[in-house]
N, C-alpha and C positions, 0 to 999 in steps of 0.2 A: 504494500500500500504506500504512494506518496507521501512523503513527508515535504510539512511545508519550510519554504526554504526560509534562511532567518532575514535574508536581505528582502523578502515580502512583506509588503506595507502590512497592520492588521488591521482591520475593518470592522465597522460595527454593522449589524445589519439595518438597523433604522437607518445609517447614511447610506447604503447600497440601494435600497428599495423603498422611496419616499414616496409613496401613494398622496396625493394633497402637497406637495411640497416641489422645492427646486432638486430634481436629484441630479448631484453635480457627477455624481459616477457611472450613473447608467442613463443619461443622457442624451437620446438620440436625436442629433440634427434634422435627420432626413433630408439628407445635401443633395439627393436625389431629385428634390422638389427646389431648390433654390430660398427657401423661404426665410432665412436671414438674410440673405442680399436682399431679397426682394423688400426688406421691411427694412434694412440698413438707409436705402433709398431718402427715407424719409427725413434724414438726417442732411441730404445734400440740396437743401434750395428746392424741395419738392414744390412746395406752394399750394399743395392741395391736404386735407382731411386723408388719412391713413384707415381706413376702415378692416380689422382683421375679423373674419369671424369664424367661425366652426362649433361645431356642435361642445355642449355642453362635457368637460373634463377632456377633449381634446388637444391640450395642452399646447391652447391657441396663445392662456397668459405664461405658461412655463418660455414657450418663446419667446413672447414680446417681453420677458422679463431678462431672459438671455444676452436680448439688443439691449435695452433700455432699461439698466440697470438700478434699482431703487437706490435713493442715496442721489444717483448724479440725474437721475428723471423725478416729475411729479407723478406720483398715482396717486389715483383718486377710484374707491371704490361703488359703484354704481347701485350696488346693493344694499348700499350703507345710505344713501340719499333719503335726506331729511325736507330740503328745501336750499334754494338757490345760495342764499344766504352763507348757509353752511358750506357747501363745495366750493366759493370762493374763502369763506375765514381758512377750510384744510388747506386748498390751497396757497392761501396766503402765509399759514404757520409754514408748509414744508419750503414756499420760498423765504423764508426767515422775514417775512415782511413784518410792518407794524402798524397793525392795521386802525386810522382812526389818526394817524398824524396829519399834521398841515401841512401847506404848501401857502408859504408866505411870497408878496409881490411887491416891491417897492415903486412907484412911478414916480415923477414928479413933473410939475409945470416949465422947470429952468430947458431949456432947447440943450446947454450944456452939456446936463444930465443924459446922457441915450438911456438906458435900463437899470434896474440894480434887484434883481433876485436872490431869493434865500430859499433853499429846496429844504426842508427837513424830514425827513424819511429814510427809509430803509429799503430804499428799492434796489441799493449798491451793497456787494457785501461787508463794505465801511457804512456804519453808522455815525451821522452825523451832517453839519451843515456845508451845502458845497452852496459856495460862494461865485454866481455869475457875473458879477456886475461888472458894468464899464462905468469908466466915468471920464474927464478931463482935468478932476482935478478939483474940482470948486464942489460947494455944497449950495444947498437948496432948505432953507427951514420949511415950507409947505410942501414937503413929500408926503404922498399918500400912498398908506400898507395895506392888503389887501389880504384876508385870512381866510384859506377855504380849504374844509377837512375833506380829505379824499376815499370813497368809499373802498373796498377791499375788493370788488370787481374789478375796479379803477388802475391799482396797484398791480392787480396782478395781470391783466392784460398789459401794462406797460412795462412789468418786470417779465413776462415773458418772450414778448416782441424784442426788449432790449440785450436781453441772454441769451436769446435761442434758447431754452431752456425747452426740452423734450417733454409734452406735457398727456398723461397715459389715462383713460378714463375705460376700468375693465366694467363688463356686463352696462353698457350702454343701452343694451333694448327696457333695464330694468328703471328708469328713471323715465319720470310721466310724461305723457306726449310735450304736454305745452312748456313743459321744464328744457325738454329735449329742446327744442325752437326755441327756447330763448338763449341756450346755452352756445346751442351752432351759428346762431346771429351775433351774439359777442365776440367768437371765436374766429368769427372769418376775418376779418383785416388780420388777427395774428397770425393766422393761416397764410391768409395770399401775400405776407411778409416775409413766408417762408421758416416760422418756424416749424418745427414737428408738434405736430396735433394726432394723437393715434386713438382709436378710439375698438373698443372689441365689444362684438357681440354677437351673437347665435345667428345661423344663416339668413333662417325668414325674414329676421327684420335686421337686414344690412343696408337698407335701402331709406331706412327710418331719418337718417340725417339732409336727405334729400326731399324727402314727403315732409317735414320739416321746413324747413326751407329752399326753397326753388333753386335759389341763387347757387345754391350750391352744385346745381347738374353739369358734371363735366370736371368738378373740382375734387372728386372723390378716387381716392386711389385704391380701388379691395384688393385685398390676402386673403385668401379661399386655404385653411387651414383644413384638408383633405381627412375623411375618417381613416385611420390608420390600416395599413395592407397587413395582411396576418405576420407575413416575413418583418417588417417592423415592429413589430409587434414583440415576436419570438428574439428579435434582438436586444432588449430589455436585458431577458434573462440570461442568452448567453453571453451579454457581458459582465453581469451584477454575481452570478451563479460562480466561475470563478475566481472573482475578488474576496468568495468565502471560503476558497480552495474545496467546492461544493460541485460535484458532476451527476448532473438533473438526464433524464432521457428524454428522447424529443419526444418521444410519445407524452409528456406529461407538459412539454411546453408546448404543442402542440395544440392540448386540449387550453392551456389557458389561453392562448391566443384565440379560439373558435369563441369563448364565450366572454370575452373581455368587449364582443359588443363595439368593436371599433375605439377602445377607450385605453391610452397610455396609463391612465390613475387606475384601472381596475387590473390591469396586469401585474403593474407595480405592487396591488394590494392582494395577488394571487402569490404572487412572488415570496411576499415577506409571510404570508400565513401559512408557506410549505415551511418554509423555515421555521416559525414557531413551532409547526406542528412536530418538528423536530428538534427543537429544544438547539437551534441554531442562530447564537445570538451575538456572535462574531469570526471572524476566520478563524477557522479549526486550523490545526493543528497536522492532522493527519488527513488528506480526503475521504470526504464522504462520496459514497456514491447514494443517488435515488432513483431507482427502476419505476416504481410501483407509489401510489399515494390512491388514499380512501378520496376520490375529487366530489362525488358526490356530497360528502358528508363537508369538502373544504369548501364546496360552492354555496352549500344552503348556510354555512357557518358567516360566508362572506354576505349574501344576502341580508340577514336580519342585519348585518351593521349598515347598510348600505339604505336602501328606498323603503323601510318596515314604518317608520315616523309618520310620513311624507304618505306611504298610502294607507295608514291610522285614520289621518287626517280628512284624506279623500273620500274614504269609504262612509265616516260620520255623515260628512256632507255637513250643508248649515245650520246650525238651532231652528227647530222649527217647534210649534206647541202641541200637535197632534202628532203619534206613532204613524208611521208610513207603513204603508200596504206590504206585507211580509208576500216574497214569492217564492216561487218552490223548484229548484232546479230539476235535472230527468236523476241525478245520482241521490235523492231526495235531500239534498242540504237544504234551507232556505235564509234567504236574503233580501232584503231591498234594493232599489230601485240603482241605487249609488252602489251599492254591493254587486249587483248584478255586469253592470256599468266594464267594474272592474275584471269581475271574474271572466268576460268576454273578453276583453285585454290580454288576459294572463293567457285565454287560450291560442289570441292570434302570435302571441311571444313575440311584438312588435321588437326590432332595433332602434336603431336611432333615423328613422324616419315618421314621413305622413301617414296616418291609418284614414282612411278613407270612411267617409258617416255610413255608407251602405254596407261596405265590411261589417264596420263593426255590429250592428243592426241586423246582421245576415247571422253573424256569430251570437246573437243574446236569442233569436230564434230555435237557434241550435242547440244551447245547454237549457233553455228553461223549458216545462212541462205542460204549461200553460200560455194562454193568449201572451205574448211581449209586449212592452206598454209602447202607446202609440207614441208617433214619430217626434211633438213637439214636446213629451214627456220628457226623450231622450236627449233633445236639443237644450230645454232649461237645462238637466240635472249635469251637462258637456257645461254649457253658459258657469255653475255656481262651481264645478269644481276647479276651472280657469282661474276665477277668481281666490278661491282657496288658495289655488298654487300661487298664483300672483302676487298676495298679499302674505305670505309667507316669510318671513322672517330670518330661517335659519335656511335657506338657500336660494338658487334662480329659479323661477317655478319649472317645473317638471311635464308641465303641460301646457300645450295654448290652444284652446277651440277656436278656431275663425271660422263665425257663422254663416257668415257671407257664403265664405268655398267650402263650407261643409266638411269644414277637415280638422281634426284633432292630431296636434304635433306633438310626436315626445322628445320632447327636448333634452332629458338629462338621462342617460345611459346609464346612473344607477336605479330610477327608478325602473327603464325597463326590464335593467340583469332582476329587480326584486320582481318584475312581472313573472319571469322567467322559474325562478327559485327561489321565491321565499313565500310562495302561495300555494296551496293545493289546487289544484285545475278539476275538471269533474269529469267524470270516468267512462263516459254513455258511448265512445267510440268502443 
């Protein structure tokens, strides 16, 4: 058996396998797509809005975070939005601004005189007063000073115009329509200034900064952050798997890649739970090998950590004052209306795309025993769980009904992998 060498770095496995984090060791570029050049761009005098999107855990911000490094970028999280107010004070704290100082003006009557300004503020990373003034030499006792407090909107579009300061705004579709308009109407002179403006957010609404505002057609630059190909995928582990001095079978990376759903985060999180499962909790020593693993028991183990909350939630549906009509599936479980909803879901085992309203309708047919509730039933109960998700707090919602096109988006690949495995399905096939 190998022995590990002593000149081998040792590793912990929480830094090899960062499910939700920056993992700097198994880190795939995918140079194959061009996608840090392509977003590097934005850096050289683009003049347009940076739009990245791709689906939910895509690791559309592990990239933009690659480029645009916190510390020497502004991010600002989308999820986190409160109101306008708030995303310019964040951004004004992380440009060390101060927000609420003056900007003093001195004129005077004497022809002498040309100008004499006092800037005081913190828009330079010297604090303190920079002195404009010209003069000839002579003074003027009827000067007039003129005192006017600068709002932190104010501030921070001119400390970003005047830095080029890379300014990063992740989950963009999650911040309310008319927020979004007024944000991208601020931000356009900084933009066609040519600073970097990047903005990320989920495919369907990529387009959100333009329906927004007009002006900006033609001024948008998109990065199409692609769902991940299984071989990407699978290169995760064969690089992370040896920094533990740890030899996995492809049969076993194989299957994590089939069920990771197109998603870097969920591989990463299949990765580090073989390893616990083996009580391997930094580089061994001696290699191990692993042929064989219970996946079953590691996939539903990975489920409930994953979408179990999130479809709690969904299934409840809204507070209402009367019990809802209990239905009765063919395998005879029963369920409501919201219950049912889902359990059709779990059967279609959606990926990370569109489920089509007829599918799914075709499918609550299918497992219930009884008449299916009519069509605008199904339409509200699609309408309040949107808003469930939307109003969600502890993630990007997970879903988005658009009524119009009749189509229910799953947007976050763990909620689908938990459609998948962390539900019972009904048995009638």
């Amino acid at each position: 058996m190998p022995v590990l060498s002593q000149e081998k770095n040792i590793h912990r496995t929480n830094k090899v396998f960062v499910p939700g984090g920056l993992p700097k060791l198994t880190y795939n570029p995918r140079n194959s797509l061009d996608l840090e050049k392509h977003l590097r761009k934005a850096n050289d005098n683009l003049c347009k809005l940076v739009m990245v999107t791709g689906s939910t855990k895509s690791g559309k911000t592990v990239l933009t975070k690659t480029v645009f490094e916190k510390g020497k970028s502004v991010w600002f999280d989308g999820g986190a939005f409160n109101s306008e107010e708030d995303l310019w004070n964040d951004i004004a704290e992380q440009l060390e601004l101060s927000v609420g100082e003056s900007r003093t003006q001195s004129t005077s009557n004497n022809s002498n005189i040309v100008i004499g300004a006092g800037l005081q503020t913190s828009l330079f990373p010297v604090k303190g007063k920079i002195d404009g003034s010209k003069t000839d030499g002579t003074t003027n006792a009827n000067s007039v000073t003129k005192t006017t407090k600068r709002s932190a909107k104010a501030l921070c579009l001119e400390a970003l115009n005047e830095r080029q300061t890379p300014l990063v705004i992740d989950d963009f579709h999650y911040i309310p329509r008319t927020s979004q308009g007024n944000i991208v109407r601020a931000l356009k002179a900084v933009i066609y200034e040519g600073a970097p403006v990047i903005f990320l957010a989920i495919p369907h609404r990529r387009l959100d900064a333009v329906k927004v505002e007009r002006e900006m057609t033609g001024r948008v630059e998109t990065i199409q952050v692609p769902v991940w190909e299984l071989e990407e995928l699978c290169e995760i582990a064969r690089i992370g798997f040896p920094l533990l001095n740890v030899k996995v079978s492809s049969k076993i990376i194989d299957s994590f890649a089939n069920e990771a759903i197109g998603s870097p985060h969920l591989m990463q999180e299949f990765c580090r739970e073989l390893c616990s499962a083996n009580q391997i909790d930094e580089t061994l020593k001696l290699e191990k090998s692993i042929e064989e693993a219970p996946m079953d028991m590691l996939f539903k183990k990975v489920a409930i950590g994953t979408g179990k909350i999130m479809f709690d939630k969904l299934s409840k549906g809204p507070r209402q004052r009367s019990d809802r009509i209990q239905r009765t599936l063919k395998d005879g479980r029963q369920t409501d209306i919201y219950g049912l909803v889902l359990q059709a879901l779990a059967e279609i085992k959606p990926g990370m795309a569109k489920v089509d309203y007829e599918e799914l309708r075709t499918k609550m047919r299918d497992i219930i025993s009884e008449k299916p509730p009519a069509a605008h039933e199904i339409s509200r109960v699609l309408d309040h769980m949107s808003n469930i998700a939307s109003s969600d707090e502890s993630s990007t919602p997970v879903l988005d009904w658009e009524k119009e096109d009749r189509t229910l988006h799953i947007t976050d690949p763990f909620f689908a992998y938990y459609l998948r495995w962390g539900i019972e399905t009904t048995k009638h096939n």
